[in-house]
N, C-alpha and C positions, 0 to 999 in steps of 0.2 A: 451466488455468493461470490462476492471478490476474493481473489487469491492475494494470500500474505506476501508483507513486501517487507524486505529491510531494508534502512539503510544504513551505509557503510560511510563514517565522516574516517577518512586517512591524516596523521598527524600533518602532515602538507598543507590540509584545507581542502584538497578533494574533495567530491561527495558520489557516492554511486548508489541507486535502487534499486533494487534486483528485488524477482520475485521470488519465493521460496518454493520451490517443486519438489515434488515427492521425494527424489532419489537425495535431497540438499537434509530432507527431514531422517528419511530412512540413516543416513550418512552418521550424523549426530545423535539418531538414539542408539546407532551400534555402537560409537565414539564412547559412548558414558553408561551404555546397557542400560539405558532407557533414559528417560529423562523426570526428572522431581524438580521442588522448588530450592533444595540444599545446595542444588550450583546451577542456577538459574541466568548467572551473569556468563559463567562459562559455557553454557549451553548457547544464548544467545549472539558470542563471538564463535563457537563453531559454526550455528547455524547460519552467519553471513558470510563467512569463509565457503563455506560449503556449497552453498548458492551462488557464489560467485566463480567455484570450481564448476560447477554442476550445468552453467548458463556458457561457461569458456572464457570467463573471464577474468581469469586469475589461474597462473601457474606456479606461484610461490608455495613451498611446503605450510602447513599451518602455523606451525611456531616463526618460520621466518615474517609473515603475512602477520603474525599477532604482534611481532615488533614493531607494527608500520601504521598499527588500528589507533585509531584515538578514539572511538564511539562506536558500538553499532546498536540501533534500535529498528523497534518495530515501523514500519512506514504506514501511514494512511494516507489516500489521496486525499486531499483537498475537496473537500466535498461540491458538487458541480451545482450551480444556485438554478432552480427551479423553472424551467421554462413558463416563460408570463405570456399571459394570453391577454390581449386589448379585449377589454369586454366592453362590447355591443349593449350599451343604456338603451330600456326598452322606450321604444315606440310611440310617443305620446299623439293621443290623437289631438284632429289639429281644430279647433273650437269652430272655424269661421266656416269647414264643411259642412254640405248639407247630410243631415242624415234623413235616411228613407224610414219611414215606418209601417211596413208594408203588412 
């Protein structure tokens, strides 16, 4: 299974993807004593704050850091297109061979 990613767009135009690890997740269900769908938006700007603490990449307190966010959402890679394999057209025999009928 791929591991969850946010990303993080900054009102600048920035953009950073950080991966969400445990201790980013653990962080934000104690932030809110667990997590439901009734502050789902606010859970998702902890959870990339968090992840971005959690990775060293940010030392701003949270409320300073939520002054600075313009987006954060779920990230998915790019899905990677399918390794093509040349396929090998079978064999045709060749008419003007002799065949043996033995």
């Amino acid at each position: 299974m791929a591991a969850k990613k946010v990303k993080v767009t900054y009102q600048d135009g920035r953009e950073e993807i950080v991966k969400v690890l445990p201790r980013a997740t653990v962080m934000t269900e104690q932030h809110f004593n667990g997590m439901n769908s009734e502050n789902a938006a606010a859970i998702g700007y902890h959870l990339g704050w968090a992840s971005l603490v959690t990775l060293k990449k940010e030392t701003l307190d949270y409320e300073t850091w939520l002054d600075r966010v313009e987006d954060v959402e779920v990230y998915e890679d790019p899905e990677k297109p399918d390794e093509t394999t040349d396929e090998i057209p079978p064999t045709q025999p060749d008419p003007t061979a002799d065949v043996s009928s033995e």
